[in-house]
MARVOTI-573597 format. One record per residue: z, y, x of N, C-alpha, C in turn. Coordinates in steps of 0.001 Angstrom, whole numbers, plus 500000, padded with zeros to 6 digits. Layout:
ZYXZYXZYX
...
! end
This chain:
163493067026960434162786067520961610163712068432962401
164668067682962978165632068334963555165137069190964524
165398069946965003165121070910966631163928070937966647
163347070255967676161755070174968114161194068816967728
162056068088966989161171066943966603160303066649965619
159103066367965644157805066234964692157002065274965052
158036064049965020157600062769964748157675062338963406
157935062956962527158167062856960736158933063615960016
159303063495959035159565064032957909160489063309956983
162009063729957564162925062567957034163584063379955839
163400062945954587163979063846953387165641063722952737
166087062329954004167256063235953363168407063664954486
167907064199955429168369065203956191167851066672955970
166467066706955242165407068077955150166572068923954673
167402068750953945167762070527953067169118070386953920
169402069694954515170510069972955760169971071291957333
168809070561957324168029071459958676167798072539957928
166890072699956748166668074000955877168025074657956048
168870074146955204170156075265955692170738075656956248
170679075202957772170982075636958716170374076725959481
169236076952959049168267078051959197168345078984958095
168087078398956888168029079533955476168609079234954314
170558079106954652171159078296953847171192079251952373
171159080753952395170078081371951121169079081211950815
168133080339951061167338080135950405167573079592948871
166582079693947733166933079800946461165882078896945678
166641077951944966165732077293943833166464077316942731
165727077466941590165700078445940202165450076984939279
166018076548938450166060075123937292165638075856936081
164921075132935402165192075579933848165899074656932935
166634074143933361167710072854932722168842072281933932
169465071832932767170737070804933684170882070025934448
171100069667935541171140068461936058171722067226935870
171240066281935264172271065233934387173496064749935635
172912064467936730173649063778937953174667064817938343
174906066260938164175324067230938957176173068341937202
176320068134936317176074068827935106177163070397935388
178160070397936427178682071160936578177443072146937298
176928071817937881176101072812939028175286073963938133
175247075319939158174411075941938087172959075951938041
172315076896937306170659076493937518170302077366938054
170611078586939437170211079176940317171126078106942077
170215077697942597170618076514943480170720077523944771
171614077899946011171034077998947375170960076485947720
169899076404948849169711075575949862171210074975950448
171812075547950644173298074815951504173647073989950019
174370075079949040174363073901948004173757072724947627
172523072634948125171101071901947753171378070481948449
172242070941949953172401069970951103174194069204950566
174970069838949977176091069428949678176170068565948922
175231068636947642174903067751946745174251066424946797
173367066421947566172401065317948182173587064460949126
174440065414950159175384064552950951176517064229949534
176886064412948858177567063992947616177256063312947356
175813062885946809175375061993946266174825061050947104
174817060963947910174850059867949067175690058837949420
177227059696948989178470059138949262178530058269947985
178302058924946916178360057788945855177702057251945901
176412056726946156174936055388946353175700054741946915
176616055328948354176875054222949323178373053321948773
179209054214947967180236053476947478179383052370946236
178996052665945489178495051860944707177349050452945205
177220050616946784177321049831947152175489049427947652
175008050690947706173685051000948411173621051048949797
172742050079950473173011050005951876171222050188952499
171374050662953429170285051083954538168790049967954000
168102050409954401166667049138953740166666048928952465
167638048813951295167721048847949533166737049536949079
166097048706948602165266049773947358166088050030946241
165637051362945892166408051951944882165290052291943734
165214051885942686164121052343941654164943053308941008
163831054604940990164249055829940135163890056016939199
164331055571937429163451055587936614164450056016935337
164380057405935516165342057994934243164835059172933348
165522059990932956164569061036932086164550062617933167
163179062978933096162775063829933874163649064718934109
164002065031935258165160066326935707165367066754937441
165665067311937848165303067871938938166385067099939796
167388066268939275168162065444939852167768064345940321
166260063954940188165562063027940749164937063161942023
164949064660942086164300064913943734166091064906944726
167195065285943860168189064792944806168595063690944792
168683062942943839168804061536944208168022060852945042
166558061398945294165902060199945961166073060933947454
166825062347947789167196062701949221168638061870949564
168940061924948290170460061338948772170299059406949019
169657058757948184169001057697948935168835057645949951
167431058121950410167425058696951675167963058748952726
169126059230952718169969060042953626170533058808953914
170940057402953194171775056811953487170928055571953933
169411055596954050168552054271954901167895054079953698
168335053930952525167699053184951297166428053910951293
165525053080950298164025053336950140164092053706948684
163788055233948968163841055585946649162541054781946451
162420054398945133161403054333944458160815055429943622
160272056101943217160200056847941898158989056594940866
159689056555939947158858055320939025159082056337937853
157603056788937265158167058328936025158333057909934787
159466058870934442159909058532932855159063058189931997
157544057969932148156941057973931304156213056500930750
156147055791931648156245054283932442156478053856931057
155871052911930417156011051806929448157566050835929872
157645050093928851159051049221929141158458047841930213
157304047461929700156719046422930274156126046499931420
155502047941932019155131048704933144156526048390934220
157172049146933956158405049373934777159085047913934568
158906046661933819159415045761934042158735044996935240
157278045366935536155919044993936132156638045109937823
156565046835938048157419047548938984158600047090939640
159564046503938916161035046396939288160588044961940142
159619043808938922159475042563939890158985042726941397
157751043946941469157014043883942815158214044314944103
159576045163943059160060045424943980161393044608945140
161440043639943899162514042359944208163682042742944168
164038042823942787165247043203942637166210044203943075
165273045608942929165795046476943457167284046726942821
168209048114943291169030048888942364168013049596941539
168550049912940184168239050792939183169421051736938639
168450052715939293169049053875939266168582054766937790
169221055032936463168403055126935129169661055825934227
169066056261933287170559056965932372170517056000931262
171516056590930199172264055873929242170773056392928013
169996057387928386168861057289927361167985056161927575
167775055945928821166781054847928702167374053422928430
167866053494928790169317052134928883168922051668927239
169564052903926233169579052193925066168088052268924293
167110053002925439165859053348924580164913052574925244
164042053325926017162507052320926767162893051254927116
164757050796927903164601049463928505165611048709927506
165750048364926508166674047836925704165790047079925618
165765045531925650165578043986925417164970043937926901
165169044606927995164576043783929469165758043206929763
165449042518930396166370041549930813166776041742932439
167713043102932726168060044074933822169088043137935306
169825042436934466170140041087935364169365040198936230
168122039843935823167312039138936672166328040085936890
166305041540936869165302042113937499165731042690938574
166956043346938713167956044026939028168805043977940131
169094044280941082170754044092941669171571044468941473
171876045913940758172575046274939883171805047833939084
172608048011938295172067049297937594173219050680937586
172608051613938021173571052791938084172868053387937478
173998054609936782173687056097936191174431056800936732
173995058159936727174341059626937208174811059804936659
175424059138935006176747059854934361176596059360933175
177917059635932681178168058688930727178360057387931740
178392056510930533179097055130931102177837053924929806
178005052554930466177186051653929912177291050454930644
177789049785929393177881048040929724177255047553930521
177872047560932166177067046420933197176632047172933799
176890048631933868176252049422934635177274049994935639
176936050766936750177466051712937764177439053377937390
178603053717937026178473055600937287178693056037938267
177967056747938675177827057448939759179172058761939646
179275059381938462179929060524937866181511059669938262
181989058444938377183086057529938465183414057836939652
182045057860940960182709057687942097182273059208942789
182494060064942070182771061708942451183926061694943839
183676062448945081185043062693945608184580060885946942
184109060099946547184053059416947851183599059772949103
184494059162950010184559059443951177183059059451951995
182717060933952722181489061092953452180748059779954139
179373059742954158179010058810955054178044059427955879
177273058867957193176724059749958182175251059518957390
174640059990958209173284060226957530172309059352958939
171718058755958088170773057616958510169475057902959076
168892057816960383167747058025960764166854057338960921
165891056905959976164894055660960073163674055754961037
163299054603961364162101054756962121161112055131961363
160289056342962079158771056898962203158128056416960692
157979055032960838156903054780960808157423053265959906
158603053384959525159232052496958568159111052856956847
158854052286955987158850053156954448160219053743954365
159890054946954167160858055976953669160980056285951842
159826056435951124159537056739949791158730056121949428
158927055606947974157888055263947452157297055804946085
155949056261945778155571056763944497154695055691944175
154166056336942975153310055212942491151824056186941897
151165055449941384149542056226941758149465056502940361
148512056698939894148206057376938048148734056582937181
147934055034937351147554054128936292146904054544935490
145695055055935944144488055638934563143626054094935015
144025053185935857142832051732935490144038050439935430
145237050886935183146123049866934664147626050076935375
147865048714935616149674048667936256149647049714937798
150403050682937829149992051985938904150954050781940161
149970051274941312150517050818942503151467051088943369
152210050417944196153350051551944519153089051807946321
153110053210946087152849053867947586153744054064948239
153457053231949156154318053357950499154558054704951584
155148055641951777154999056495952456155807056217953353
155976056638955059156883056867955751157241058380956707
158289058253956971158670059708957373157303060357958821
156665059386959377155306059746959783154040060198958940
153760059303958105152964059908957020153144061367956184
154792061163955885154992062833954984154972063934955870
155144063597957148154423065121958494153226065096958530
152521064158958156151215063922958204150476064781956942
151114064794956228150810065341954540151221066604954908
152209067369955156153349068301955658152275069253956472
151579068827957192151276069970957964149838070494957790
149384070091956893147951070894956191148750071832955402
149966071279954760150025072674953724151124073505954434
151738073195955670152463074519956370151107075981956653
150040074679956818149052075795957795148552076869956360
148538076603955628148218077756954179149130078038953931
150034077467954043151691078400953470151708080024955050
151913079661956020151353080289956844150416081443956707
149692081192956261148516082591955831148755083532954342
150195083043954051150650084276953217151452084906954150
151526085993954085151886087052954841153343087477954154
153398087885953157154793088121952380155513087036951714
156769086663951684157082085731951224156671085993949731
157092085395948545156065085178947377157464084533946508
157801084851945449158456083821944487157403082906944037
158115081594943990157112080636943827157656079842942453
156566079641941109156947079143940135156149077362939787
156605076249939862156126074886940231156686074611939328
155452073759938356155817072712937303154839071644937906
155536070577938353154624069238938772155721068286938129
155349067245938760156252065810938122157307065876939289
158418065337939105159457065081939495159896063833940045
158632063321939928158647061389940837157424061669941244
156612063008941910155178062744942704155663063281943749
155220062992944881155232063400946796155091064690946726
154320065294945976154035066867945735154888067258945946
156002067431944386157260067807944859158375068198945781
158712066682946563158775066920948145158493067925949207
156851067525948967156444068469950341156543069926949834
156342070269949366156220071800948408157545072393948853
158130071765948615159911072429948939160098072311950428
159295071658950731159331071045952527158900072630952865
157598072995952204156983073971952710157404075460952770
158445075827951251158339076921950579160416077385951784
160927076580951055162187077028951364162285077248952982
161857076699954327162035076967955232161605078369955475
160888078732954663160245080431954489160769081308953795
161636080807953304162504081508952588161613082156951626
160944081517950619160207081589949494161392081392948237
161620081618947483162331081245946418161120080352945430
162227079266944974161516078366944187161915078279942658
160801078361942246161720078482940553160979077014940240
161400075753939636161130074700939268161180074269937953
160300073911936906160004073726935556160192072357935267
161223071984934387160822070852933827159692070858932550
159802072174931912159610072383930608158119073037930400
156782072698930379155633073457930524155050073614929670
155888074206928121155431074691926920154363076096927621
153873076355926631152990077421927629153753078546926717
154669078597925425155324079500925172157019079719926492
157303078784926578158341078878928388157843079538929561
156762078862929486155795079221930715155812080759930743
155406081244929552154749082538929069156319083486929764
157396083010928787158589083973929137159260083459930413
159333082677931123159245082562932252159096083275933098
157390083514933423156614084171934174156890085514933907
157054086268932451157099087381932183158262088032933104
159276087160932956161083087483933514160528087425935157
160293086421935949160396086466936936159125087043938183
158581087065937080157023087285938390156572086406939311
156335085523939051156034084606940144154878085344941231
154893085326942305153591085648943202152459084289943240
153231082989943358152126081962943991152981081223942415
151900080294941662151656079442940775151309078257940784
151763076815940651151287075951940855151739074617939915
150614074104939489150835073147938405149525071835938118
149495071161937574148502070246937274147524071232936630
146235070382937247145139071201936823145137071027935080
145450070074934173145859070060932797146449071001932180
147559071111933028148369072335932534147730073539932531
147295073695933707146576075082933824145842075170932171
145047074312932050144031074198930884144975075041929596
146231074350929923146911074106928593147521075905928269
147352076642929774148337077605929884147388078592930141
145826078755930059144699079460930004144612080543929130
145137080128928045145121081237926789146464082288927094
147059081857927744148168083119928090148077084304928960
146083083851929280145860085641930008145926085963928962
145410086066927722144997087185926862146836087499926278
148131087152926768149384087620925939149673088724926723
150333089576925617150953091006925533151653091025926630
152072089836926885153948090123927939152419089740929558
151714089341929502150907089171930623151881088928932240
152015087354931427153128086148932661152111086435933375
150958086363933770150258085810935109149581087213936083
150245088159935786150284089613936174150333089830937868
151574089282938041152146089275939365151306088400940541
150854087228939699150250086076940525149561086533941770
149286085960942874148765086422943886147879084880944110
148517083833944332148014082719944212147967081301943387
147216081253942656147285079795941558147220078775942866
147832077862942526147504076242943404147623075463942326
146535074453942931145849073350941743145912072004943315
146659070833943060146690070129944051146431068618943447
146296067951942645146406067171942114144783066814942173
143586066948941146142467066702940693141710067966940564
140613067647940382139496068930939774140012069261938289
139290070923938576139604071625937424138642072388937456
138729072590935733137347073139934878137038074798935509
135675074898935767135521076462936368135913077438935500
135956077385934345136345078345933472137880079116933229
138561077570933876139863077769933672140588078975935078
139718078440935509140015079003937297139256080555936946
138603080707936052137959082518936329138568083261935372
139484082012933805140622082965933344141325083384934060
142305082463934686143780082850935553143028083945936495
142293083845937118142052084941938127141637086690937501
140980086217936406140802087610935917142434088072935322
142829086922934817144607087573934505145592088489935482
145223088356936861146010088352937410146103090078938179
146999091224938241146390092093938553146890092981939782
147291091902940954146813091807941988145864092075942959
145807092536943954144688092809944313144020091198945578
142685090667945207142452089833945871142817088193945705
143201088402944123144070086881944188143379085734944535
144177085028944844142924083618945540143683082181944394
142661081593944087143153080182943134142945079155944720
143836078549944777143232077683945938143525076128945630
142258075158945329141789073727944666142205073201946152
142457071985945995143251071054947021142726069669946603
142122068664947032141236067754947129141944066839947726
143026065661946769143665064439947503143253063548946743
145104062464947403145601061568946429146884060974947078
147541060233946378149271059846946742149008059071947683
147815058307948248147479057593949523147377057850950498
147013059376950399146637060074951736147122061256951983
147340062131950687147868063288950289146182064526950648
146777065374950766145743066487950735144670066348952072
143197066288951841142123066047952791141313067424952503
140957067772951569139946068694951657140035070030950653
139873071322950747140166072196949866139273073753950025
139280074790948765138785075815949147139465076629948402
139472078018948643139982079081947861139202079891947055
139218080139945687138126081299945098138498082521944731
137966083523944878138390084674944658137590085060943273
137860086754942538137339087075941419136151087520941509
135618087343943102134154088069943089132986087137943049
133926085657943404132376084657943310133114083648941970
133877084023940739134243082940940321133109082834939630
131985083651938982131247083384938313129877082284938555
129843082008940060129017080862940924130443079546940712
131154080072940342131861078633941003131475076953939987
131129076387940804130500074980941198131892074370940817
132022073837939820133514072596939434133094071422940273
132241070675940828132142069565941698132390069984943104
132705071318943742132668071688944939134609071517945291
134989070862946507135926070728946526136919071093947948
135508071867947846135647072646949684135438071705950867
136143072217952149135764071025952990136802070438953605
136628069826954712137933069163954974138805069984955474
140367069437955337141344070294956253141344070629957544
140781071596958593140740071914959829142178071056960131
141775070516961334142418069789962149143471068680961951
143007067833960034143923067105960118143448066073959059
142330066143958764141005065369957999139890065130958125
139257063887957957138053063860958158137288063269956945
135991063521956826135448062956955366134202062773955914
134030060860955092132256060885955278131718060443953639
131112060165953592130034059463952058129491058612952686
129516057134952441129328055840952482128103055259951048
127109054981951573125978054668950354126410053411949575
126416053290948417126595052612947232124894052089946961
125458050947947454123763050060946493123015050311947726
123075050505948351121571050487949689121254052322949373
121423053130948434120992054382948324121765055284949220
120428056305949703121271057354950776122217058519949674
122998058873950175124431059494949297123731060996949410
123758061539948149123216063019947387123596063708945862
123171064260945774123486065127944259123077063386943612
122265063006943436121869061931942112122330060704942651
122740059971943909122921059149944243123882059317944536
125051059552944437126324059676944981126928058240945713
127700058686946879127910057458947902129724057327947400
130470056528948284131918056377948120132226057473949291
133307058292948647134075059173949758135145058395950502
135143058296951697136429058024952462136938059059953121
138313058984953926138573059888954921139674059124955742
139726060086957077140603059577957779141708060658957746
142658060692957866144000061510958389145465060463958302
146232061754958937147695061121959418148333061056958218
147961061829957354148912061582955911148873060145954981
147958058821955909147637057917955101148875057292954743
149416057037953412150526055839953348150362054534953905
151273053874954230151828052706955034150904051022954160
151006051214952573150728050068952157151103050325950672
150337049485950055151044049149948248152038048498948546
152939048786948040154327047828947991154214046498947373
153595045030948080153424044412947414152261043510946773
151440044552947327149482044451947072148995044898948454
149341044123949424149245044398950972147489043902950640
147020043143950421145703042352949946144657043828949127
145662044096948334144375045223947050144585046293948425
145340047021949331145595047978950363144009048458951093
144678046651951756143853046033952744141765046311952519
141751046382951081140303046158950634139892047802950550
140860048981950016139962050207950498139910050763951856
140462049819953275139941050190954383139752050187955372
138723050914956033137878050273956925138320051012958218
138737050827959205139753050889960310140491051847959649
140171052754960742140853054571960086140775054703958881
139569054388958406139157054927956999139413054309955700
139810055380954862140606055008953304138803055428952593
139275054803951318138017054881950373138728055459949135
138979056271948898139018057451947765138953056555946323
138021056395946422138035055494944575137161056513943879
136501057495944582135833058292943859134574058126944906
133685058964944210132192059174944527131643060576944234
130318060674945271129855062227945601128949062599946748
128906063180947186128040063528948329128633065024949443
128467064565950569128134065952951536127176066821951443
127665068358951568126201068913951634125730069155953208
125204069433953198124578069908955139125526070565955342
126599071507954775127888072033956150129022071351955824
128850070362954990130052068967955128130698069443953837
130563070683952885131141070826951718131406069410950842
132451069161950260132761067924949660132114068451948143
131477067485947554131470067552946279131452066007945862
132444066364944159132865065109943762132138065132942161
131521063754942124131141063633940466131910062530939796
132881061991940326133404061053939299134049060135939808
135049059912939414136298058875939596135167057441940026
135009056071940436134310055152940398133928054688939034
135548054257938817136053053512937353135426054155936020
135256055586936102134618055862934976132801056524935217
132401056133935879131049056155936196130515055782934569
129350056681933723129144056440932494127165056241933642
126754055600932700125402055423933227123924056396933113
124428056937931822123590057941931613124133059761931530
124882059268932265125340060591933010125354060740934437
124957061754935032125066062133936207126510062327936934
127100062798936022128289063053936525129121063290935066
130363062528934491131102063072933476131602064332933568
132532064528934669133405065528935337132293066626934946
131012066556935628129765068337935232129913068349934350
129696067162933286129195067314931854130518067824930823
131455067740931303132270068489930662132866070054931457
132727070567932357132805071346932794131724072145932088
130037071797931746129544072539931314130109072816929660
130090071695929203130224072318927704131059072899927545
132830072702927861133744073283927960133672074878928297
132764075515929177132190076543929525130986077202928088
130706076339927010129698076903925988130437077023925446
131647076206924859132821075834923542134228076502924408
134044077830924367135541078576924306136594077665923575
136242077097922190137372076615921300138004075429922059
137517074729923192137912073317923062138935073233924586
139970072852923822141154072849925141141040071798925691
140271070629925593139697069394926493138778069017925752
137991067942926922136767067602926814136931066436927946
136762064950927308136500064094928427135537062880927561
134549062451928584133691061782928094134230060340928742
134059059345928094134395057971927827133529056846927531
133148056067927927132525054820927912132425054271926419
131562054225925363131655053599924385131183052005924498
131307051183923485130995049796923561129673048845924233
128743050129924339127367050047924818127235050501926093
128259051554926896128342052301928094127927053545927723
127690054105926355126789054843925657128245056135926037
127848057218926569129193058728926557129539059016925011
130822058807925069131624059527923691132516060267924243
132045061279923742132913062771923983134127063033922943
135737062864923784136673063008923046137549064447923453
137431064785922147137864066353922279139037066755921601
139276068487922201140482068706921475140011070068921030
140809070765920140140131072079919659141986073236919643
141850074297920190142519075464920089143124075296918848
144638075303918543145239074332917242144427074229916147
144559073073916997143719071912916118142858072316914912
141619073383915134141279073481914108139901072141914210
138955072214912841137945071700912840136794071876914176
135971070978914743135581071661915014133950071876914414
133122072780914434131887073281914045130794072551914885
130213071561914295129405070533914455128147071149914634
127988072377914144126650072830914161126570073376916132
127946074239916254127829074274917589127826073570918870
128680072691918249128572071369919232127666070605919308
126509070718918410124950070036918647124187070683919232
124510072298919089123758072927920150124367073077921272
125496073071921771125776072785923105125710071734924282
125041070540923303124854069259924056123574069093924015
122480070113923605120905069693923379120584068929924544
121390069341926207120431068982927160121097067780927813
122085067283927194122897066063927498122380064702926876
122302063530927479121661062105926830121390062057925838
120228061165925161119888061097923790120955059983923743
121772059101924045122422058137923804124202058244923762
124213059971923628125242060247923321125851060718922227
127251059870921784127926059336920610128207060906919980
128812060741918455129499061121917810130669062251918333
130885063232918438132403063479918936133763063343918407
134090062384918896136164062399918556137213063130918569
137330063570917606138665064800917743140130064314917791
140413064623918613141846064002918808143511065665918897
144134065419918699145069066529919115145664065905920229
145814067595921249146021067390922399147044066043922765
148391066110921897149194065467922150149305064000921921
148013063468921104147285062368920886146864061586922188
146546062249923441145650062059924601147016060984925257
146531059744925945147199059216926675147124059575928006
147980060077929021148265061105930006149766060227930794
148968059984932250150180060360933121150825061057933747
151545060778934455152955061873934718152291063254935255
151384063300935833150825064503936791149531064630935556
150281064386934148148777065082933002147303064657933146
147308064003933996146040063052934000145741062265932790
144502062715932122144106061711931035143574060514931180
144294059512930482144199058260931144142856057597930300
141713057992930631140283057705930753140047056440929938
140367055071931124140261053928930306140803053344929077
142412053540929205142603053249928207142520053958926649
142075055330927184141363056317925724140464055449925619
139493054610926112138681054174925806138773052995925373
139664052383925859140737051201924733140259050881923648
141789052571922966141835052883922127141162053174920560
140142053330921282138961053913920611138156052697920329
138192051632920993137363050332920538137968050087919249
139204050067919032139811049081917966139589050242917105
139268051418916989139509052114915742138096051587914480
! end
């Protein structure tokens, strides 16, 4: 967004313009960069821009040209948000496809993409993708470093000669992510440098209403759009960014303790996972001024720990209401004086001046608390297309309007409230999402709670318990007195048992798989 132009959001020129304005600006690693291993793990912005034009020069010697898709699919590291600028920069279309991706998934991926480059390290090489057959999926395969039969190092062609930096049209795919896969093979989202201004400027307008700049501490995924825009938002403000690969909640803990973060932001999972660290001695979440939760809903309980942690005056948690299709539509902020009303289905309302939301009736029924309709919305942040599934695109929408995949109702001042993904609609529940928000709120002990479709449609509640103890059956029968008579047994699982994508999303259906064959 060079000068005055805000026709899009081209990412791999962004930390070039950033530094030309705030070439101190500062991002903070908690690990190495495999692509970069000399670099240190306190980054300025100009450095930020040297590296990306570095690594540009090598894509393009190795023989990456303007329009190429590039699939990004290596082990999580912060060298994935410069590789896919340095792509970027040179016309190519990143893919980012997360480390976490099955072998047969990402074999799924590479076909829709037609033979992209693969861009991947020497771990996956000899690990997740050993017996694909990378030749006929492939145009070629590069790594950021080490060396491997049939492959491209990038680390080889260090020192090649500069190339200019590429300005794509508006409204051409620039990036591509891909969506959960909590209902199977994840789709791949098309974004273009129109769409990511489109996404871009709901969250300038709240970045905006902090008044002091803020150290900012972000553990998200490293192949989601989030990422991106976040840094889009923070560094032109000269925010310092501290970036996590690592979200042990014992890291987390000394982390936070060392640096103070002011503003916080992570998957609403994590949060869950990192709840019990109000009550630590070193009290990481002290400094906080603002939690951000951008991804999905999160449990009310979790949102009135962190806030009582925090000892600040006024802190605000602020919930953000999207998806990788559209990016952020609707949101609200809570403070410590109403967390004790706070409503987990309330998801605030739409973004002033850059969203719109209606509820569409399901079945002939008018859309309410018990009848919930399909949410759509309109805004500029919509992506371009599935890469590939122009047809599945085409079916959630209706001119302007995208269809969410979820369901809920308006209230009379347009407040959004959401009860449930479509896909996991249980029948004798009103809403899964309440029904675990409430119990989770009776059962202090239980660090998740998600209810699941048994063989009958019958709710089985699969849980986790504060390490892993037993849990007390006597309490958990009284905490569900007022929940279905046709609800199952509870399943105890350990946390790390839970099948979860990249942005910690528990992957719903296929827990429910799982659970058939046992």
């Amino acid at each position: 967004m060079s000068g005055g132009d805000r026709t899009g959001l081209w990412l791999g020129t962004l930390l070039d313009e950033t530094a030309a304005r705030r070439p101190d600006g500062i991002v903070v690693i908690d690990h190495q960069l495999d692509a970069l291993p000399d670099a240190r793990r306190k980054l300025y912005v100009a450095e930020l821009a040297g590296y990306t034009a570095d690594l540009a020069a090598r894509l393009w010697a190795a023989g990456v040209r303007p329009g190429d898709h590039i699939a990004l699919h290596k082990s999580a590291n912060f060298d994935l948000y410069l590789l896919a600028c340095a792509a970027a920069r040179i016309g190519a279309v990143p893919a980012l496809l997360s480390p976490a991706l099955d072998r047969d998934t990402v074999a799924v991926l590479l076909r829709r993409l037609g033979r992209p480059h693969l861009l991947t390290d020497t771990a996956k090489l000899t690990g997740d993708l050993a017996g694909l057959d990378l030749a006929a999926l492939t145009d070629r395969v590069l790594t950021p470093a080490g060396s491997h039969p049939g492959a491209v190092s990038l680390a080889a062609l260090a020192g090649s000669p500069a190339v200019d930096a590429v300005r794509t049209a508006p409204d051409s795919p620039a990036l591509m992510t891909h969506t959960s896969g909590t209902t199977g093979i994840p789709k791949l989202v098309v974004h273009s440098a129109r769409s990511l201004l489109g996404r871009l400027r709901p969250q300038e307008r709240l970045a905006d209403a902090i008044r002091e700049p803020e150290r900012c501490l972000i553990h998200v995924s490293f192949v989601h759009s989030r990422l991106f825009l976040a840094l889009a938002v923070l560094l032109p403000r000269g925010m310092p960014a501290i970036v996590l690969r690592d979200g042990d909640p014992e890291h987390v803990a000394e982390i936070c303790a060392k640096t103070e973060p002011g503003l916080l932001e992570t998957h609403p999972n994590s949060f869950m996972e990192w709840e019990h660290l109000a009550d630590d001695p070193r009290r990481p979440f002290a400094h906080v001024k603002y939690f951000s939760s951008t991804f999905d809903a999160i449990h009310p309980g979790t949102i009135r720990r962190l806030l009582a942690a925090s000892e600040r005056r006024f802190p605000l948690f602020h919930q953000l209401y999207g998806q990788s299709e559209c990016g952020p539509v609707a949101g609200r902020a809570y403070t410590r004086h109403g967390a004790d009303a706070i409503d987990g289905r309330c998801l605030g309302h739409p973004l002033p001046g850059t969203a719109r939301i209606r509820v569409v009736a399901r079945e002939g029924a008018e859309p309410g608390p018990d009848t919930p309709g399909h949410i759509e919305v309109r805004t500029p942040g919509r992506a371009l297309t599935y890469h590939g599934e122009d047809e599945r695109y085409a079916r959630q929408v209706d001119g302007d309007w995208w269809r969410m995949g979820d369901v809920g109702h308006l209230t009379p001042r347009g407040c959004v409230h959401l009860l449930d993904r479509e896909v996991d609609l249980i029948p004798s529940l009103r809403s899964t999402l309440e029904a675990e928000d409430t119990i989770l709120a009776r059962l202090p002990e239980l660090t998740e709670l998600v209810f699941v479709p048994g063989p009958d449609r019958e709710p089985v509640p699969v849980l986790c318990t504060r390490d892993d103890l037993p849990l007390d059956l006597d309490r958990w029968r009284s905490a569900v007195t007022d929940l279905p008579a046709d609800l199952a047994h509870p399943v105890q699982l350990r946390l790390t048992d839970l099948p979860r994508t990249a942005t910690s999303k528990i992957r719903r259906l296929e827990l429910a798989e799982r659970l058939s064959h046992v």
